[in-house]
Residue frames as qw, qx, qy, qz and C-alpha x, y, z in Angstrom:
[[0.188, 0.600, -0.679, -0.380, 110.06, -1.53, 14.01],
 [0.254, 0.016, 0.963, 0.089, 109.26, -5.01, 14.36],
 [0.493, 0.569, 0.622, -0.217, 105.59, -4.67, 13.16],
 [0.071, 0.802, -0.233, -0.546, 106.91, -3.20, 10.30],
 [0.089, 0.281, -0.903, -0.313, 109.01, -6.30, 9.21],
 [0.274, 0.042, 0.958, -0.077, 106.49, -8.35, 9.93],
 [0.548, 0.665, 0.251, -0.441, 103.89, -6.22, 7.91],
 [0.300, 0.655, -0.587, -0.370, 106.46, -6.33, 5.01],
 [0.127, -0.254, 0.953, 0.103, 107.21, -9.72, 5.25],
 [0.476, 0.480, 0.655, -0.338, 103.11, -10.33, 4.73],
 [0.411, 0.766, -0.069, -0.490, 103.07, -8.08, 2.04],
 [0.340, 0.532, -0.673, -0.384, 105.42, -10.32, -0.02],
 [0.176, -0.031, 0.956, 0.233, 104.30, -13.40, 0.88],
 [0.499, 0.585, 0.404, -0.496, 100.65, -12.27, -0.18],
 [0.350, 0.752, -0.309, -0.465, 102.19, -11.74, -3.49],
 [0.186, 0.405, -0.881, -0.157, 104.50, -14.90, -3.60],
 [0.263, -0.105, 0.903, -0.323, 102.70, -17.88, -1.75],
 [0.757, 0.182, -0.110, -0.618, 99.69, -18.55, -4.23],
 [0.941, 0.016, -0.245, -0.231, 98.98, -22.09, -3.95],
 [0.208, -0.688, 0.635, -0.283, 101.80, -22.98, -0.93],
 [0.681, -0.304, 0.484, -0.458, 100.06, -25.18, 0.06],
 [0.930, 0.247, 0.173, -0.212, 100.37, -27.22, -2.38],
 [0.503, 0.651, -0.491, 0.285, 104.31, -27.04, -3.29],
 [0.344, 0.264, -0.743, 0.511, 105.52, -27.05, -0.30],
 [0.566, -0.618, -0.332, -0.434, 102.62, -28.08, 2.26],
 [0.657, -0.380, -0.464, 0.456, 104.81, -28.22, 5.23],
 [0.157, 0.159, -0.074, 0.972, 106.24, -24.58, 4.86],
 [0.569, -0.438, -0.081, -0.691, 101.99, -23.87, 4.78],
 [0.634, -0.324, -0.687, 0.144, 101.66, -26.17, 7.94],
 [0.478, -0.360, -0.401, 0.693, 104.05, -24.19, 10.09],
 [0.117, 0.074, -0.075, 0.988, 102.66, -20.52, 8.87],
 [0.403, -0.469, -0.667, -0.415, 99.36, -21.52, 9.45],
 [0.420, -0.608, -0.346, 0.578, 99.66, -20.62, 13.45],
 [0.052, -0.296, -0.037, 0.953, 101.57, -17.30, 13.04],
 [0.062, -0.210, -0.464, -0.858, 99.17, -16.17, 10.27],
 [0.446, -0.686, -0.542, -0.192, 95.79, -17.39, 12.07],
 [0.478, -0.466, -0.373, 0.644, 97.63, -15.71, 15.45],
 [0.103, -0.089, 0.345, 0.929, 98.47, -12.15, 13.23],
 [0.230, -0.336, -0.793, -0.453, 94.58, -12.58, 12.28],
 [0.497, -0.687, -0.517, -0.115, 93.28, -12.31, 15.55],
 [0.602, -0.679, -0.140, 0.396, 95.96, -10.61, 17.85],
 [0.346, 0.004, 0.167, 0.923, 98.53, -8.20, 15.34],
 [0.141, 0.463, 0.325, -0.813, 97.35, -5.13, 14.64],
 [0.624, 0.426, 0.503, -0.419, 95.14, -4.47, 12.33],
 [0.673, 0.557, -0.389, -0.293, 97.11, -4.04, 8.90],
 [0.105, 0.235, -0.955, -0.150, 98.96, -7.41, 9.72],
 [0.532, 0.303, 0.657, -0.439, 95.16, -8.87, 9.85],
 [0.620, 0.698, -0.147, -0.328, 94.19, -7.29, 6.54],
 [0.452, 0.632, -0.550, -0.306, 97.18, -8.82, 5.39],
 [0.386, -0.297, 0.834, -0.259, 97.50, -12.05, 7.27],
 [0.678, 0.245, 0.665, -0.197, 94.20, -13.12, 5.58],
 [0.623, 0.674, -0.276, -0.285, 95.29, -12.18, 2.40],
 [0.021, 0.530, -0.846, 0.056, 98.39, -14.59, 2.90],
 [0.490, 0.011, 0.808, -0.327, 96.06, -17.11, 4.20],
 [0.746, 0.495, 0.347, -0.281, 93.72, -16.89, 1.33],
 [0.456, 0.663, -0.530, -0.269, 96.86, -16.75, -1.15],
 [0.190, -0.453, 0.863, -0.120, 98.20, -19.80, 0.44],
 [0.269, 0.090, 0.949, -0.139, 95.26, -21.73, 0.56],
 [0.177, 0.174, -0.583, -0.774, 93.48, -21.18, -2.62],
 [0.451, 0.182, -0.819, -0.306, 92.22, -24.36, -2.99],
 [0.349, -0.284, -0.848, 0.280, 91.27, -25.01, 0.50],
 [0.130, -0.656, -0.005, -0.744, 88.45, -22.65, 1.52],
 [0.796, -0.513, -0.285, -0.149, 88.03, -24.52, 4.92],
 [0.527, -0.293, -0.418, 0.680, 90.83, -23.05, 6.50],
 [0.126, -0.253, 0.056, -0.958, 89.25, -19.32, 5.93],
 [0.624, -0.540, -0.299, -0.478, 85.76, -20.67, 6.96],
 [0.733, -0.394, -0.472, 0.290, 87.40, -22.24, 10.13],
 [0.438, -0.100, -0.378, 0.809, 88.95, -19.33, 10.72],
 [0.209, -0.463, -0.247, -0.825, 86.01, -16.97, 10.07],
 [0.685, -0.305, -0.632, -0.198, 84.06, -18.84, 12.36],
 [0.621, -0.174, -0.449, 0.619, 86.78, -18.47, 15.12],
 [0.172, -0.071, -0.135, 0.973, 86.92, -14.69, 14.84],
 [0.371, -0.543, -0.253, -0.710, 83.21, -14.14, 14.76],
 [0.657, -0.429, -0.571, 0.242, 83.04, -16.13, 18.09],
 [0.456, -0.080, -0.152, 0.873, 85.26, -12.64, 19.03],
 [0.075, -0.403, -0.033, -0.911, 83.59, -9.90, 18.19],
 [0.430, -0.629, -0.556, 0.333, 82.60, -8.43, 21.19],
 [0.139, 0.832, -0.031, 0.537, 82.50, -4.33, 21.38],
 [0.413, -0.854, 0.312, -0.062, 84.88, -4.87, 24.83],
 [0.920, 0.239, 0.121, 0.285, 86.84, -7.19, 22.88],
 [0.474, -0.650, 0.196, 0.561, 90.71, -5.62, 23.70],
 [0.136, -0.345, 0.568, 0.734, 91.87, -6.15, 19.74],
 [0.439, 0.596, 0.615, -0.270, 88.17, -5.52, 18.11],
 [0.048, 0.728, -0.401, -0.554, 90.17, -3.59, 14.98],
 [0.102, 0.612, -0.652, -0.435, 91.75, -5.95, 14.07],
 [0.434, 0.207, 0.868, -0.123, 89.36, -8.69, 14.55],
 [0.516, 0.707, 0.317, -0.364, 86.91, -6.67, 12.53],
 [0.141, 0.720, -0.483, -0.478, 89.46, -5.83, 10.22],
 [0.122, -0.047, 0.968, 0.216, 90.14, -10.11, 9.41],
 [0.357, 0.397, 0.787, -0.309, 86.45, -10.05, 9.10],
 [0.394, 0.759, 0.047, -0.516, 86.16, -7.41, 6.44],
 [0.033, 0.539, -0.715, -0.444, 88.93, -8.91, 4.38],
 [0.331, -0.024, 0.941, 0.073, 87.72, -12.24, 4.43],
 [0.490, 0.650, 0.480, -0.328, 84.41, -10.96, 3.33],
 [0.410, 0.787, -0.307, -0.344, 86.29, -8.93, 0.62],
 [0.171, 0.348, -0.892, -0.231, 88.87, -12.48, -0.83],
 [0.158, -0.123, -0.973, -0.115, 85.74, -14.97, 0.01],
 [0.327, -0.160, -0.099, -0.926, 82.56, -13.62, -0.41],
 [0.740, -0.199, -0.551, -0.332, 80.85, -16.95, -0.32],
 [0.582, -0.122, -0.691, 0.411, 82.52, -17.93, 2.57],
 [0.016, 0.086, 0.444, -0.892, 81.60, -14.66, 4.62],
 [0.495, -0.239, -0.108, -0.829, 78.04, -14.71, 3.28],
 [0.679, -0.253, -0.689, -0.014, 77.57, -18.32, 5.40],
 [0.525, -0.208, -0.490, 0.664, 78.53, -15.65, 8.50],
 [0.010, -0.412, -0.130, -0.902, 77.06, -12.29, 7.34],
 [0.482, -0.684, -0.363, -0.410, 73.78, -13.22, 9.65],
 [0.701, -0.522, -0.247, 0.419, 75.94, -13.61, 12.99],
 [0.572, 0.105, 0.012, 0.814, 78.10, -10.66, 11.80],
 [0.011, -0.318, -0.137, -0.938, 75.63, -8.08, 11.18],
 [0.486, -0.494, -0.393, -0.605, 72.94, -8.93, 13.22],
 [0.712, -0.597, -0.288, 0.231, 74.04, -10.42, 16.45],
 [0.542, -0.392, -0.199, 0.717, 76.96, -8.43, 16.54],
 [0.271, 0.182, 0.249, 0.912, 76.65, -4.86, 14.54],
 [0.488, -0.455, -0.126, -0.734, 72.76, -4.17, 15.46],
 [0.761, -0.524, -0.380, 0.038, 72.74, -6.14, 18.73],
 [0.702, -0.445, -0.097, 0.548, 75.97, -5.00, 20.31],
 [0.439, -0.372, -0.127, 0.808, 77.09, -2.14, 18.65],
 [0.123, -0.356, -0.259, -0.889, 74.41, 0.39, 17.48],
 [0.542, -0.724, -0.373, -0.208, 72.36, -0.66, 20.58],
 [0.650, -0.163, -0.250, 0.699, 75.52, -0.07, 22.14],
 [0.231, 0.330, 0.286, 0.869, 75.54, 3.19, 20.63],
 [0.179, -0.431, -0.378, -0.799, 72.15, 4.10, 21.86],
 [0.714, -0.560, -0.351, 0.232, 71.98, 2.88, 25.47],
 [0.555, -0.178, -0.062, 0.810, 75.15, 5.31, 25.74],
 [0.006, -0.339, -0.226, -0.913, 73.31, 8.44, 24.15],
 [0.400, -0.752, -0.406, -0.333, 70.08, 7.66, 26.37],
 [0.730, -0.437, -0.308, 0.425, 72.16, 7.95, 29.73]]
């Protein structure tokens, strides 16, 4: 029940909070934690929706998505406990800030997607 409210409660500020940061930049100060936290550690639709908040909030500032992109590629790992929902923040971000995921796409797809998990894939089929 609780991930519930707290998916709802994303869902409306994704909708309300366009340009927070600027009205009321303390209010975006203090949801900046939970939301980056919800990003990397909720499950995977409060990710999806976390970085939509984030990217409604901060509009204007793409350098808190690139700092956080940055953070959560450092994560992917295919034994990585919440790898969903990591991947999930990673797919969004790519889908609200293209530019900003194509400065990550080489570390995304290539060290991790064909290095770690389709060789993954195939080290497990040869055995």
């Amino acid at each position: 029940a609780d991930n519930e409210v707290v998916l709802m409660d994303l869902k409306i500020l994704a909708k309300t909070a366009n340009g927070l940061d600027r009205r009321h930049p303390t209010v975006a100060s203090c949801l900046q934690p939970q939301l980056i936290k919800l990003a990397k550690e909720g499950t995977p639709s409060q990710a999806k929706q976390a970085i939509q908040v984030i990217h409604a909030v901060y509009q204007d500032s793409p350098k808190v998505l690139e700092r956080l992109l940055e953070s959560i590629v450092s994560l992917l790992d295919a034994d990585h406990p919440n790898l969903p929902s990591i991947v999930k923040s990673v797919a969004q971000i790519a889908k609200v800030a293209p530019k900003i995921f194509e400065e990550f796409s080489r570390d995304v797809v290539r060290d991790f997607l064909l290095s770690e998990i389709l060789t993954q894939d195939r080290e497990a089929s040869e055995t």
